[in-house]
C-alpha positions as CSV (number, residue, x, y, z in Angstrom):
1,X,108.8,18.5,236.2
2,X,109.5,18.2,232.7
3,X,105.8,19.7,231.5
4,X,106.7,22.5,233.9
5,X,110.1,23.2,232.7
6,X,109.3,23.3,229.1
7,X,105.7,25.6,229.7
8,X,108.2,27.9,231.3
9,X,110.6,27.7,228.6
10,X,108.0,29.2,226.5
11,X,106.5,31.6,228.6
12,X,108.7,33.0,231.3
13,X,105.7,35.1,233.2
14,X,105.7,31.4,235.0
15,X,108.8,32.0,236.5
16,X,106.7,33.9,238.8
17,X,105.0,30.9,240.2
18,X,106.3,29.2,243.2
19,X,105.5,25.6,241.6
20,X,107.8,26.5,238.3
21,X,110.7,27.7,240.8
22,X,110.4,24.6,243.0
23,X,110.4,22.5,240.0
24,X,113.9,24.3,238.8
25,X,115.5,24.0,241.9
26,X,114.7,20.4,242.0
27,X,116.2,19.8,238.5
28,X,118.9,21.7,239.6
29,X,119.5,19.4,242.9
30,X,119.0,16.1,241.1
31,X,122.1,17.3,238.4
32,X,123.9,17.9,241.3
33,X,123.4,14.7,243.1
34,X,123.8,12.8,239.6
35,X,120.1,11.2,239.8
36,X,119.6,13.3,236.5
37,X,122.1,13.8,233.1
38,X,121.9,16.6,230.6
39,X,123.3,13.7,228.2
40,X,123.1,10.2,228.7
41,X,123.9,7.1,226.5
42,X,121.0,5.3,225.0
43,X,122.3,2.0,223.5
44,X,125.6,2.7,220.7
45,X,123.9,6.4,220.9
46,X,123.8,9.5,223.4
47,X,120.2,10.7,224.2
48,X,120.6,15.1,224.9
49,X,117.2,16.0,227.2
50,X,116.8,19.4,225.9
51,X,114.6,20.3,228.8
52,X,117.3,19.9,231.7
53,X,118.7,22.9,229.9
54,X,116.5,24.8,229.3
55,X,116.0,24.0,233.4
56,X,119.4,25.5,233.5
57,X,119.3,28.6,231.8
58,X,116.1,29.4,233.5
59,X,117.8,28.6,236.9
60,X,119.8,31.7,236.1
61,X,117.0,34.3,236.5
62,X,116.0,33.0,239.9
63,X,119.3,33.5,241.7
64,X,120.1,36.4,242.6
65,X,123.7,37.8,243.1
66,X,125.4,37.8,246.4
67,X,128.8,37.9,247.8
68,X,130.2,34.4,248.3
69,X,133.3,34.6,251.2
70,X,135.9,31.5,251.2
71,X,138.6,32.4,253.8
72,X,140.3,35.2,252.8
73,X,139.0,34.8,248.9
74,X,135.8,36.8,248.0
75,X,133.1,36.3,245.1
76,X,130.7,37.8,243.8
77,X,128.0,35.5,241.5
78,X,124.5,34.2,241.2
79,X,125.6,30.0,241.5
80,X,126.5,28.8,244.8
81,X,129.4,26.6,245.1
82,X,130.0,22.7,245.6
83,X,130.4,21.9,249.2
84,X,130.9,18.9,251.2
85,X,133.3,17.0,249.1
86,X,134.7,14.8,251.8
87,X,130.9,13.4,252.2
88,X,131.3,12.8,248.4
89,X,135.1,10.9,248.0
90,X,136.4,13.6,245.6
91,X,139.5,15.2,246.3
92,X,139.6,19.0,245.5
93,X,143.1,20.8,246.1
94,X,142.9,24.6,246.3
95,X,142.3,26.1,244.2
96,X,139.7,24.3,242.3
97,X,135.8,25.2,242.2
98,X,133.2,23.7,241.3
99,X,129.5,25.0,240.5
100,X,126.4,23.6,242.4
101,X,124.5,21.6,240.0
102,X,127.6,20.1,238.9
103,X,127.7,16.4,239.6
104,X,131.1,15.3,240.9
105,X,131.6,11.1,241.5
106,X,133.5,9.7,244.0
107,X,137.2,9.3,243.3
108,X,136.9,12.1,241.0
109,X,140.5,14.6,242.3
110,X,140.3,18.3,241.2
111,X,143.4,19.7,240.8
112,X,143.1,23.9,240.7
113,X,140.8,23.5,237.9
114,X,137.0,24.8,237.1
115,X,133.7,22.7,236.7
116,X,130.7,24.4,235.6
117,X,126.7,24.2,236.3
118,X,125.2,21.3,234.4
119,X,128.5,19.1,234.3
120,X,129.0,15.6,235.1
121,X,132.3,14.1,235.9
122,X,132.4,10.0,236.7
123,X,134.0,8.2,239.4
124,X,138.1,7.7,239.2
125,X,138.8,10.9,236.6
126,X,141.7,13.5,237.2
127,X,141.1,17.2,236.2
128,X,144.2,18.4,236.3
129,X,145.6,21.8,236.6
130,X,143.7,24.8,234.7
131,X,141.8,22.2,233.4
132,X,137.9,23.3,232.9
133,X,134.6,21.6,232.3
134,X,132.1,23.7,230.5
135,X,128.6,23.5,231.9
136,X,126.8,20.5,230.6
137,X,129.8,18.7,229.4
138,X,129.9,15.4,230.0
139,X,132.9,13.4,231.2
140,X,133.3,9.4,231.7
141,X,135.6,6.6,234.2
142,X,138.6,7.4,234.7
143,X,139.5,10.0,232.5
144,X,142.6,11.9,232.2
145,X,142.3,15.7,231.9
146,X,145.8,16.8,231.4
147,X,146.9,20.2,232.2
148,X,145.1,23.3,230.7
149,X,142.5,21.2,228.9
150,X,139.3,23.0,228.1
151,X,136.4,21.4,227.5
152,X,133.9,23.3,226.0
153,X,130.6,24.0,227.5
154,X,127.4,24.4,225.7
155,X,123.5,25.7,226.6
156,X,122.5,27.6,224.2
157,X,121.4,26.5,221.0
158,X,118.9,23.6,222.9
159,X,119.3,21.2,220.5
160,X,123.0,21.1,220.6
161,X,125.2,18.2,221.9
162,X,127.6,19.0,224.3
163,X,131.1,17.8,224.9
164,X,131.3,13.9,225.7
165,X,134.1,12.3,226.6
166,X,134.2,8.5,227.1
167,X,135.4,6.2,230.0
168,X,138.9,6.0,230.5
169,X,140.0,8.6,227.8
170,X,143.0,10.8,228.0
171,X,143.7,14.2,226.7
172,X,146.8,15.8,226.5
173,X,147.9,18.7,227.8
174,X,146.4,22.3,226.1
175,X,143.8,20.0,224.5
176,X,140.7,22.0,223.3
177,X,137.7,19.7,222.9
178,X,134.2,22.1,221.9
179,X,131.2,22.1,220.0
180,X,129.7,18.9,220.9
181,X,132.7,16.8,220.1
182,X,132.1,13.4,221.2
183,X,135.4,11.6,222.5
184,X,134.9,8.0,222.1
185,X,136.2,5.3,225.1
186,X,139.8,5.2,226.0
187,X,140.8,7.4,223.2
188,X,144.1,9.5,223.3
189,X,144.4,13.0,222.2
190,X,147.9,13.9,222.2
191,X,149.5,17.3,223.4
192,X,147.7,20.5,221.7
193,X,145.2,19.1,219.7
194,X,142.2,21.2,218.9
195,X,138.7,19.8,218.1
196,X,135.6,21.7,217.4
197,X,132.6,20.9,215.6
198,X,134.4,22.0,211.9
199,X,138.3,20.1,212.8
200,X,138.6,17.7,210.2
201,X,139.8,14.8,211.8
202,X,141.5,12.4,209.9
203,X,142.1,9.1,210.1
204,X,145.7,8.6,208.4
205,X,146.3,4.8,209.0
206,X,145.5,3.1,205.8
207,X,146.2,3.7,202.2
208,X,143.5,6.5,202.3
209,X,142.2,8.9,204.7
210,X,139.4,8.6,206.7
211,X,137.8,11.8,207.3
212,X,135.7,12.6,210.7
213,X,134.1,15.6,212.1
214,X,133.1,15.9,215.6
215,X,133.9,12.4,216.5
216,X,137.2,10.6,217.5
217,X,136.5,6.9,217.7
218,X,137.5,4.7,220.6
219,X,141.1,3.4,220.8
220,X,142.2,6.2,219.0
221,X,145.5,7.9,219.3
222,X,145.1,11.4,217.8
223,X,148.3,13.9,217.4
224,X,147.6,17.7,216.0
225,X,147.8,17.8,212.2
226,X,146.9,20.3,209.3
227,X,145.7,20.0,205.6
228,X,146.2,22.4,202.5
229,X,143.0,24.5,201.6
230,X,142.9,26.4,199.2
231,X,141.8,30.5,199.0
232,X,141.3,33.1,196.7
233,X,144.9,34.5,198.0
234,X,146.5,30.9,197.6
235,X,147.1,27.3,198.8
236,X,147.4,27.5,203.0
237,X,147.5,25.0,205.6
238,X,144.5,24.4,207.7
239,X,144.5,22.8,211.7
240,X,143.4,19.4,211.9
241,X,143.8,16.7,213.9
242,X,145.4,13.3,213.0
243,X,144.5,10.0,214.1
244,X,147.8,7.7,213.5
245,X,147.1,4.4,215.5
246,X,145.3,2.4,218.0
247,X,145.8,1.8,221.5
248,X,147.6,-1.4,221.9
249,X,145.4,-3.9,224.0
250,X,148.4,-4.1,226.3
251,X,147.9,-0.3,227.3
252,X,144.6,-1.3,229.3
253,X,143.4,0.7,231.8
254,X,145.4,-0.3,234.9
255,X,148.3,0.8,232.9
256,X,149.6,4.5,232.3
257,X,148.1,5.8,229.3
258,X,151.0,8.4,228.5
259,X,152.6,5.1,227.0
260,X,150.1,5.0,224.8
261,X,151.8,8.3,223.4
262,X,154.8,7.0,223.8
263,X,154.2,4.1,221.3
264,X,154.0,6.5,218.9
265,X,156.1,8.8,220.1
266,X,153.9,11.5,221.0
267,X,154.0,14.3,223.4
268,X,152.0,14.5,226.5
């Protein structure tokens, strides 16, 4: 499938052929079904195969629109949506949706919240209200998506990383995590905190800072923060995003990780 994807990919007059379309749509099944990743971790790494997105995008020129009807609720769109979620062990409370060729583990509840084309979500994780995963983001165990979260979703360029977020992580409420951030496991990002592929974040726990960009590291408990830059006009402050501790070993997973925050006396 892959040789047909990427011959495709660089000339879309095969799009015509019934072999190219087949191989899509299989691509497209096995995202859903979780047998394939967009992302997947290679050893200490994370390994992005390009050519399941490009099977994406070129999914999109197949479909053609048509009006989707869900009780009294109408759409009109190219995806299909997720179905059969009791056969799958997730919980989904109106009203959340989620995209066909999004994989969706068992144990996985959706509060009213959004999950795009090319997503995976592991077994045990809460998307909470308004939360959204962006297509081909990439979410871990028992993960925590507080209220409003949006995690940013990424096809286009190829070569770019999309949004990972480790096992047992937990972000705050109104979190924004885009670019290709990579969360690391059992992290904590406190209420509001913004992260994209510029955000200094800074490590402010010993007698120097730490500076990272793109990456929290595991453990970490990360609150919203802000440096002076200066500009031609003056000295102003800048968003950035703190990291002032560790998780305690005693806040382990069976535990609620809001007192994580609380050690430190963070919001939720």
């Amino acid at each position: 499938m892959r040789d047909i994807i990427e011959q495709a990919w660089d000339d879309h007059a095969l799009l015509e052929k019934k072999e190219t379309q087949e191989a899509i749509r299989t691509v497209i099944e096995q995202l859903d079904k979780g047998i394939i990743r967009v992302a997947e971790p290679d050893g200490n790494e994370w390994k992005v195969n390009e050519w399941i997105k490009k099977a994406v995008i070129l999914y999109f020129p197949l479909q053609q629109m048509e009006t989707i009807e869900v009780g009294p609720f109408e759409f009109h769109d190219k995806m299909a949506l997720k179905h059969n979620y009791k056969e799958l062990g997730v919980r989904v409370v109106p009203h959340a949706v989620a995209r066909y060729g999004a994989y969706i583990a068992r144990g996985v509840v959706m509060m009213p919240s959004y999950i795009n084309i090319g997503a995976y979500v592991d077994s045990g994780t809460m998307v909470d209200t308004w939360a959204t995963v962006g297509s081909c983001a990439q979410v871990g165990k028992g993960v925590h998506l507080s209220g409003g979260v949006g995690v940013g979703g990424v096809l286009e360029p190829i070569q770019a990383a999309p949004v990972i977020i480790e096992d047992h992580a937990f972000i705050g409420s109104r979190c924004i995590v885009v670019e290709g951030c990579h969360v690391g496991s059992e992290a904590v990002l406190g209420a509001g905190v913004v992260l994209t592929g510029s955000t200094k974040i800074i490590d402010v726990t010993g007698n120097e800072p730490v500076i990272y960009k793109g990456y929290v590291p595991p453990r970490s408990v990360v609150i919203p923060g802000s440096y002076t830059k200066e500009f031609p006009a003056g000295s102003y402050q800048v968003p950035a995003a703190l990291i002032i501790g560790q998780r305690k070993e005693s806040t382990n997973k069976k535990t609620s990780l809001n007192n994580a925050l609380r050690d430190f006396d963070v919001a939720v």
